[in-house]
C-alpha positions in Angstrom: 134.1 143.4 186.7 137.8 143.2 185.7 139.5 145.6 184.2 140.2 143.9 181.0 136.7 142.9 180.4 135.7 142.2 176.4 139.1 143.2 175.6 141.5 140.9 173.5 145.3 140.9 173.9 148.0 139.7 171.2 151.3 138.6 172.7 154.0 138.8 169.8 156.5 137.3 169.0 155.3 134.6 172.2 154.9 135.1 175.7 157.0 132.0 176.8 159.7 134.2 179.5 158.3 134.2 182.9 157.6 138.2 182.7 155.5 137.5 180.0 153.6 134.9 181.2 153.2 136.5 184.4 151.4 139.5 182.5 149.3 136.7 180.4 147.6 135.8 183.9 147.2 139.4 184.8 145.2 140.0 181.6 143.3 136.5 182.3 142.2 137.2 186.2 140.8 140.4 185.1 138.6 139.2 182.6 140.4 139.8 179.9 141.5 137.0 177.1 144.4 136.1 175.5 144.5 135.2 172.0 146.4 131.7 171.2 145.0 131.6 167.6 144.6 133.3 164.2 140.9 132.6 164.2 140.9 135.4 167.2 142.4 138.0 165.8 140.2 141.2 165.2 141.1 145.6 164.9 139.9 145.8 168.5 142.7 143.5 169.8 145.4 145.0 171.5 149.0 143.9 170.2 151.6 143.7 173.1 155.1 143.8 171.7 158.1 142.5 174.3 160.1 145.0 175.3 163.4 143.3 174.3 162.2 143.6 170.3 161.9 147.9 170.6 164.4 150.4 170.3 165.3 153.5 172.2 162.6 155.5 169.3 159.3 152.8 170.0 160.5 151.0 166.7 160.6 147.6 166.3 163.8 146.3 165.8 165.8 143.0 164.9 162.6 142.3 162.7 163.9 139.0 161.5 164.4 137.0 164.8 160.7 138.9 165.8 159.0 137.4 163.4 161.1 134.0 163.7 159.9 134.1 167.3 156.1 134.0 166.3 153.9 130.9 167.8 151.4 131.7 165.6 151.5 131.6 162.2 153.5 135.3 161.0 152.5 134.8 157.3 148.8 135.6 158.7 149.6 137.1 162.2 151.8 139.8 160.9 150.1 140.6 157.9 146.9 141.2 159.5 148.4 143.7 161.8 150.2 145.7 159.0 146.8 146.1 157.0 143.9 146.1 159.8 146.6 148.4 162.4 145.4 147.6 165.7 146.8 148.7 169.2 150.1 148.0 169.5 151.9 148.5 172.9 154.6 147.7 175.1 154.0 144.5 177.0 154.3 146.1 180.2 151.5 148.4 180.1 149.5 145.7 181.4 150.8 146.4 184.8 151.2 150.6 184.3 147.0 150.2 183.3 146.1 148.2 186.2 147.9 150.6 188.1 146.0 153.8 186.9 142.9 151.8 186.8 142.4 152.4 183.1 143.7 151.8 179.8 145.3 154.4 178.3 147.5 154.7 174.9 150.2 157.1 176.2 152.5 157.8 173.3 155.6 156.7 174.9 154.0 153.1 174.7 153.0 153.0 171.6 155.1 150.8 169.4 155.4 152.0 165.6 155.1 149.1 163.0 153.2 150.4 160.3 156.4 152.0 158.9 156.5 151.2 154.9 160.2 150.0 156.0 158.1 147.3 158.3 156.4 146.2 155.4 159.6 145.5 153.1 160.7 143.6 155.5 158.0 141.5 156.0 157.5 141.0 151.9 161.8 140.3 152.2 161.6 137.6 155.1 158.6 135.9 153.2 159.9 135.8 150.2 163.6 134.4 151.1 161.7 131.4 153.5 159.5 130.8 150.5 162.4 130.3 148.1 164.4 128.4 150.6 162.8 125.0 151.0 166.1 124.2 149.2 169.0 126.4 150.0 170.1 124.2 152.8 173.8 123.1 152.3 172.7 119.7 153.7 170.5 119.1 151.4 170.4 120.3 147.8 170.9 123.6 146.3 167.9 123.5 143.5 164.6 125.9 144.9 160.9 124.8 145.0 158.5 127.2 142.9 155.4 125.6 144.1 156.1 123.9 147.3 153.9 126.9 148.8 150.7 125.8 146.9 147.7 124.7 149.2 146.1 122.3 147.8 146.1 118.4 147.6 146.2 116.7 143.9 142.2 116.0 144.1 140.6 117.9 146.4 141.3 121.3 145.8 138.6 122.6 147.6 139.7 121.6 150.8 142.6 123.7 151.2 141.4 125.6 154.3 141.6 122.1 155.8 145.1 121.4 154.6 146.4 124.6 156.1 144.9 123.9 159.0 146.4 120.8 160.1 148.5 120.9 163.5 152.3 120.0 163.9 150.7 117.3 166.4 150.3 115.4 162.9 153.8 115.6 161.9 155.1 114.3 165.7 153.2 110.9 165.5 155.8 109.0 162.8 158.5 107.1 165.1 162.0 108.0 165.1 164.8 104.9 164.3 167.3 105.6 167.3 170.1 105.9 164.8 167.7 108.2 162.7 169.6 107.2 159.7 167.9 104.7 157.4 164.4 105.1 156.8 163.1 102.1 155.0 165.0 99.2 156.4 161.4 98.5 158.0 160.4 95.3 156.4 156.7 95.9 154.4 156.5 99.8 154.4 155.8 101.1 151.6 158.0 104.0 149.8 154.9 106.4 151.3 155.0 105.8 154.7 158.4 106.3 154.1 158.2 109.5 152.3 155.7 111.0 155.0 158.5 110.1 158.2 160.9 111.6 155.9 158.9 115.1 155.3 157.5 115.2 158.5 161.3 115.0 160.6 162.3 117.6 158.2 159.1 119.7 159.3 159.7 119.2 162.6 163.2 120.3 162.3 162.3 123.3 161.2 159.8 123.9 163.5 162.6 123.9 165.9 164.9 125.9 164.4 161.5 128.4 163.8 161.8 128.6 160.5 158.0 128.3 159.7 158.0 128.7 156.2 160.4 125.5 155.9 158.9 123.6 157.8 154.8 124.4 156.3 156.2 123.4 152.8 157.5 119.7 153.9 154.5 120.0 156.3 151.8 120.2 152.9 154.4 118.0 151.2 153.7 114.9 153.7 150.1 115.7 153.7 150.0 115.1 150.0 151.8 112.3 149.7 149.1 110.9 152.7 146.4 111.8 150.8 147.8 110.2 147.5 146.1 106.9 147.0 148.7 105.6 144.7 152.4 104.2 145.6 155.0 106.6 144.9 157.6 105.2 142.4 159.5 108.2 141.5 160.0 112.0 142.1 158.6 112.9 138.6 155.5 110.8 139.3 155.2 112.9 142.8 155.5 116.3 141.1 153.5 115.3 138.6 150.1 114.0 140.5 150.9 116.0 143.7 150.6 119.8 143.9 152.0 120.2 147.0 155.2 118.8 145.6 157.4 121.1 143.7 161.0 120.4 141.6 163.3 120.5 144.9 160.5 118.3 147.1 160.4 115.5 144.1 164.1 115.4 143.5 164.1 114.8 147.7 162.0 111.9 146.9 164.0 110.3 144.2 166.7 110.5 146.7 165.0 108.7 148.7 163.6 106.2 146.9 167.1 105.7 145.4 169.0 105.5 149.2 166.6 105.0 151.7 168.0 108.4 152.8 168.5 111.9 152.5 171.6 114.0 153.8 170.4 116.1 156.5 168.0 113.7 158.4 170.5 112.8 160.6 171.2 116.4 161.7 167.4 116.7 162.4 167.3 113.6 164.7 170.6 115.0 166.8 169.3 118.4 167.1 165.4 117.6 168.0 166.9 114.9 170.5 169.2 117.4 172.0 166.4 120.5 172.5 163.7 117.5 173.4 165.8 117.6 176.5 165.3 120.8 177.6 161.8 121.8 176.1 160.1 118.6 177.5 160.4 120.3 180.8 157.4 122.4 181.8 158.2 126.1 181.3 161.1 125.6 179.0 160.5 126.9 175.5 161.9 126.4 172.3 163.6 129.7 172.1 165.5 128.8 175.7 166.1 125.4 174.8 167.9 126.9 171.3 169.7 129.3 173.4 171.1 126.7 175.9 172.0 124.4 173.1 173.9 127.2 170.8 176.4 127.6 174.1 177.2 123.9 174.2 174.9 123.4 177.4 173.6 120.1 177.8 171.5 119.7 181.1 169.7 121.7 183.1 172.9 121.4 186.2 174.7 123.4 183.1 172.3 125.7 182.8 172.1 127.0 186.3 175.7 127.2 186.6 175.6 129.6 183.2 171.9 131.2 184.0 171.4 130.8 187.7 168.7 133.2 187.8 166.6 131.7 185.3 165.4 129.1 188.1 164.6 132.1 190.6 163.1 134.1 188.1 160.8 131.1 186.3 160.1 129.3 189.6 157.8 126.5 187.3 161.0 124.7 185.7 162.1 123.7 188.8 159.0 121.4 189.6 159.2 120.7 185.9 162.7 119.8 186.2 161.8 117.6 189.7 159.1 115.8 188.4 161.1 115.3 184.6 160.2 111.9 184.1 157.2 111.8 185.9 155.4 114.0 183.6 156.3 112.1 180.4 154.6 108.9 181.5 151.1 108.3 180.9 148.5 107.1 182.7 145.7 104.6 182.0 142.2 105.4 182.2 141.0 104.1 185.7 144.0 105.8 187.1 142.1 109.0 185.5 139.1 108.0 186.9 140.0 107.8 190.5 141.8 111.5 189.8 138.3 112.9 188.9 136.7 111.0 192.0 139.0 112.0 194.8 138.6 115.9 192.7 134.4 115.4 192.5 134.4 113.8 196.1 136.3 117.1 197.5 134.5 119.6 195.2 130.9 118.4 196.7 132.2 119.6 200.1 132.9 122.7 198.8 130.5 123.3 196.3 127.6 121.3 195.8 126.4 123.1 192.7 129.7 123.0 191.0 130.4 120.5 188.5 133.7 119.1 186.8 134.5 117.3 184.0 137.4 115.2 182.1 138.3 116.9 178.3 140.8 116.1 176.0 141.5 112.9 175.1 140.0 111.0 177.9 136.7 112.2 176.6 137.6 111.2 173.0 138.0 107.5 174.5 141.5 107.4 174.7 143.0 104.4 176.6 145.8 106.6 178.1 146.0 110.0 178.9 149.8 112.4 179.0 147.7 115.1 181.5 144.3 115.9 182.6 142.4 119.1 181.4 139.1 119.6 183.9 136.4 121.8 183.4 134.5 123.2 185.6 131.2 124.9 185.4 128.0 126.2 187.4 124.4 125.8 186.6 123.3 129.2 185.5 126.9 130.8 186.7 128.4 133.2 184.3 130.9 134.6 186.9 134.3 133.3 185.7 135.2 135.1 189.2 133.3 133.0 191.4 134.4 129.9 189.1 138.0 130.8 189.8 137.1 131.0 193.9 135.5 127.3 193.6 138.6 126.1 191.8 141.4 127.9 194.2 139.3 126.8 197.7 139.5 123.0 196.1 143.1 123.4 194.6 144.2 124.3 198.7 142.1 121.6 200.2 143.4 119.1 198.2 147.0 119.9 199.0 145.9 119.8 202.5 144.7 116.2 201.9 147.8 115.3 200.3 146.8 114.8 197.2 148.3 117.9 195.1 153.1 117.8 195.0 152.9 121.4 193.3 151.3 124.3 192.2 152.6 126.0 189.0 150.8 129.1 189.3 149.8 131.3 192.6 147.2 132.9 193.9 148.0 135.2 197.6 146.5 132.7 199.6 148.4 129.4 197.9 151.7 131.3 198.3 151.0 131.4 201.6 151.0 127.8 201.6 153.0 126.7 198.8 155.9 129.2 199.1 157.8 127.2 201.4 157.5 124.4 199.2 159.5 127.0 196.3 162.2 128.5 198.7 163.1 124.3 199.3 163.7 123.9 195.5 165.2 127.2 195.2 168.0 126.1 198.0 168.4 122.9 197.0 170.1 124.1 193.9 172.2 126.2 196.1 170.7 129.2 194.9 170.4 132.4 197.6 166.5 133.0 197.9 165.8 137.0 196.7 165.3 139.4 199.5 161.7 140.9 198.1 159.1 140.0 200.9 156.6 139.1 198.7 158.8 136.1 196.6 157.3 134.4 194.0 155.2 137.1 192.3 151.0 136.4 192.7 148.0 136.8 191.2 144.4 137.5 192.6 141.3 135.5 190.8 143.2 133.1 188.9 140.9 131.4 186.5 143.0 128.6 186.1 145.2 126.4 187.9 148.2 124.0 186.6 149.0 121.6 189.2 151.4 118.3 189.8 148.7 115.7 191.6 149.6 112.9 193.3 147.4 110.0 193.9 148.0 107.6 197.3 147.0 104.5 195.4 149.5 102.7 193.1 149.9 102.8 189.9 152.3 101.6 187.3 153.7 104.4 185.3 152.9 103.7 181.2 155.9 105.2 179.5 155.0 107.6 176.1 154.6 105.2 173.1 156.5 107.1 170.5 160.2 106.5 170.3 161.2 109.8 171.0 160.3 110.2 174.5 161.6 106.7 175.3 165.1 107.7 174.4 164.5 111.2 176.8 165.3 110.3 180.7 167.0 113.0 183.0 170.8 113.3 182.9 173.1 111.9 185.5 173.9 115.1 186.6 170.4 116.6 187.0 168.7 113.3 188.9 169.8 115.2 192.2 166.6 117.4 191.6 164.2 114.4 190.7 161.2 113.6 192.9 159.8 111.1 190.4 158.3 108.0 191.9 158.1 104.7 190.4 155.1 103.6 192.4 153.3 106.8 192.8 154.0 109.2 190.0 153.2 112.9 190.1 150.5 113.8 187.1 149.8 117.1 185.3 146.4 118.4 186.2 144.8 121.5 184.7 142.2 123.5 186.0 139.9 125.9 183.7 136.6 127.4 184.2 134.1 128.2 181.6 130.5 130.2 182.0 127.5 128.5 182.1 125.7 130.0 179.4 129.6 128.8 176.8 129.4 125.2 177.8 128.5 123.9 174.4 131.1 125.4 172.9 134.2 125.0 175.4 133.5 121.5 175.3 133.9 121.7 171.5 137.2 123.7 171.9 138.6 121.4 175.0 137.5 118.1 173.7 139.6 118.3 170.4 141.8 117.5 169.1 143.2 120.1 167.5 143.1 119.1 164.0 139.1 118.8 164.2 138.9 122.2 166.4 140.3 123.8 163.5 138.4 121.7 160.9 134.9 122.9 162.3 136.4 126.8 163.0 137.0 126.7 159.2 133.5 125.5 158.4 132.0 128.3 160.5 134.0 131.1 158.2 133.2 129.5 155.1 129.9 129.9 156.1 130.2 133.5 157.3 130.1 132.7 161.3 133.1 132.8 163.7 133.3 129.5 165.7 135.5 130.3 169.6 135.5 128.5 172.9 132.9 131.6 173.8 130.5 130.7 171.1 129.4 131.2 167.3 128.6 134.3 165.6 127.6 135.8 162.7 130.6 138.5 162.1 131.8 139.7 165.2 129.2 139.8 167.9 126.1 138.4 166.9 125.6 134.8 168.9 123.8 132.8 167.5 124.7 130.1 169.7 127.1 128.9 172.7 125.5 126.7 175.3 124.4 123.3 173.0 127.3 122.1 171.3 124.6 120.0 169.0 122.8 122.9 168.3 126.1 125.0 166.8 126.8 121.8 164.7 123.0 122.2 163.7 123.4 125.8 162.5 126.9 125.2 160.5 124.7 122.4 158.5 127.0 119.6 159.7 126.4 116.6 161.7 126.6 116.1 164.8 130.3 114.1 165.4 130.4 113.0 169.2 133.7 113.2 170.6 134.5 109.5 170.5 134.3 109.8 166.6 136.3 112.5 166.3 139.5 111.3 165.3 138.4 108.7 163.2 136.4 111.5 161.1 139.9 113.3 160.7 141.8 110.8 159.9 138.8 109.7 157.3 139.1 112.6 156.0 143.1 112.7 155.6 142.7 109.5 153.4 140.2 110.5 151.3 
């Protein structure tokens, strides 16, 4: 039993540097879990603050950029913590605990947020991002009083489900190279224009993490989807739409009017420059606006500025190696012979062990971007034991050839792998650090990202959105690629799950997003908590985790099979 057993841990504002992360798999390979959602949060979570955001007196400071930072949503994240007051500690007690053996909340750790100043500033950020949907010099100078309103024109009761839709949703609109006409298209309708429009201004905002922004033109091109009539004029858009306040309509009218709006073109350059950077495993949108606010513009830029970001975060160099690689796709029989060579080696090892294909391969998709497996044991509850199976495969199948990188270590793949690290390291004429034990480790990993490499050939599909066709590695960066034409290297995840929580981590791996959060919903209106553990009634009676049909059952839905479950959102988006 791990040390962290039961116990829940907050990251805030993210957990993206390598420290962080490095803690996150700590917490994970001794039982404990990381919460990556608002549906998780609960008073017995502990909050780990980084380090960089408190002062010499355990106060938070530089509040503003803290709650910027947030991946989760701070409008709910940070408010729960200032009324419900849970644990709040340094991040790095993780280690200091595992040390002693024990938790403990020594008062030097704590972190002091509940301060009334805390909360003024919280009500002070809020308010200022609510008001400025239109303060932006590139755009207009009138504000929005009801962009912030949750609900759609008609169906008003479905405003959980309107919060709850995913930024995936505003990605999937194509981007003109040029960015700067938006209805030269010929037969596209002024709403289809409209949501491109509002969802690159979303988006641009998500990248600059300006949340509040970027969830009012989020709600605003959900609308406008969800409108069944054609859009002729701002007024008509304010009028019918709820989600469309004075500022949004007079956006629309502009459009209409222009086939533009001032601005859009700053959101193309800007998401094309830090697409550069953050489609590179382990590079975050905080790094990638940090490299881009010093004028850097490849990653041969950013070692000669931060050299030691490539020793400290080991990962971006085999996401930086296999760039291009990793933003192909691959078709389904290509996925196929992954899972056999994976099933064929696993049977050697484990008879008794089972793994399966999630994601969007199980939804029916005809290509897939990675490959999440899950693996499972009759009657094994032991996450432990799971993570054993999973690390005795991972090493075999390196021996066999078939796996180019590890992105996580375990003692014994170190052994193996570290080589492998050190050759990267050097070939970017970096000095290797003297510390014997170089990368850092982690004993009973319970899950393992890996590059995989099949021996058969396969032509490389390309991403279909217009974006990631424009994003190829700079001239001065391809001296690091090990991307292959004929034999690309593929993203392949690992995770475990216990036997008795099948039902419902197929719910949560199997997606997408949007329904995940579309069923978690249901189960709160309904008085149940819906996780990838189970469902419950409050806090910790289970009802039910093992037969996803059965949880549908009790929420008093139908059973919706994964191959109809983005039809079902989408259904529901037009309706």
């Amino acid at each position: 039993m791990g040390l962290f057993q039961g116990k829940k841990f907050l990251f805030l504002p993210n957990c993206r540097s390598s420290t962080l992360s490095f803690l996150s798999q700590l917490i994970e390979s001794n039982d404990g879990t990381v919460i990556n959602d608002v549906e998780e949060l609960g008073k017995e979570m502990i909050t780990l603050i980084n380090k960089s955001f408190i002062d010499e007196n355990q106060k938070l400071t530089n509040k503003e950029l803290f709650l910027k930072e947030f991946e989760l949503d701070p409008s709910i994240v940070w408010s729960f913590i200032i009324h419900e007051k849970p644990a709040c500690v340094e991040a790095n007690c993780i280690s200091e605990w595992l040390k002693m053996g024990q938790i403990t909340f020594l008062p030097e750790f704590n972190v002091l947020i509940d301060d009334e100043n805390t909360k003024n500033d919280y009500r002070l950020i809020s308010e200022n991002a609510d008001q400025g949907l239109d303060r932006d010099s590139s755009l207009e100078s009138q504000s929005d009083t009801d962009i912030g309103s949750q609900t759609s024109y008609r169906e008003k009761d479905e405003s959980p489900f309107i919060q709850a839709t995913s930024r995936d949703e505003i990605n999937d609109s194509p981007i003109s190279e040029t960015g700067a006409n938006l209805i030269d298209e010929e037969n596209i309708s002024n709403n289809e224009t409209l949501v491109k429009a509002f969802g690159r201004l979303a988006k641009r905002y998500e990248i600059k993490s300006d949340q509040y922004r970027a969830k009012g033109y989020k709600l605003a091109k959900i609308g406008i989807e969800r409108y069944p009539h054609e859009i002729l004029s701002g007024e008509q858009a304010r009028r019918d739409i709820a989600s469309v306040g004075p500022g949004i309509a007079k956006k629309i009218q502009i459009i209409l009017d222009t086939g533009s709006l001032p601005g859009l073109d700053e959101s193309f350059d800007l998401e094309k420059k830090l697409n550069y950077f953050t489609q590179c495993h382990d590079v975050g949108i905080y790094s990638a606006k940090r490299w881009d606010l010093l004028g850097l513009q490849s990653f041969s830029d950013v070692l000669k500025k931060f050299p030691e970001v490539f020793i400290r975060d080991w990962p971006i160099l085999f996401g930086w190696s296999y760039y291009e690689d990793w933003l192909m796709k691959m078709s389904r029989d290509e996925c196929d012979e992954i899972l056999n060579v994976i099933l064929t080696t696993l049977k050697r090892i484990d008879p008794a062990c089972s793994a399966e294909l999630q994601g969007s391969y199980v939804r029916g998709a005809q290509e897939c971007g990675d490959l999440d497996i899950l693996f499972h044991k009759e009657g094994c509850d032991s996450t432990s034991e799971l993570g054993r199976i999973m690390e005795k495969l991972a090493l075999a199948l390196y021996d066999q050839g078939y796996i180019e990188c590890f992105l996580q270590l375990s003692p014994k793949i170190r052994q193996v792998f570290g080589s492998r690290i050190r050759e990267r390291v050097r070939k970017c004429k970096l000095k290797i650090p003297l510390q014997e034990e170089y990368p850092p480790a982690v004993d009973n990993l319970k899950k393992y990202f890996l590059g995989f490499k099949l021996k058969s050939e396969f032509k490389p599909r390309y991403l279909e959105t217009s974006a990631d066709k424009l994003i190829k590695l700079e001239p001065d960066d391809r001296f690091m690629s090990l991307s292959s034409s004929s034999h690309p290297c593929r993203r392949v995840d690992f995770f475990c799950c216990k036997y008795s929580e099948l039902g419902a981590a197929r719910i949560q791996w199997t997606g997408p997003k949007e329904f995940n959060r579309w069923i978690r919903i249901k189960a709160a209106q309904k008085g149940m908590k819906l996780t990838q553990h189970g469902l419950f009634r409050g806090e910790n009676l289970l009802l039910e985790s093992f037969d996803d049909k059965r949880i549908f059952e009790l929420l008093g839905e139908e059973y919706v099979g994964p191959e109809d479950r983005n039809r079902m959102i989408k259904k529901r988006q037009k309706q």
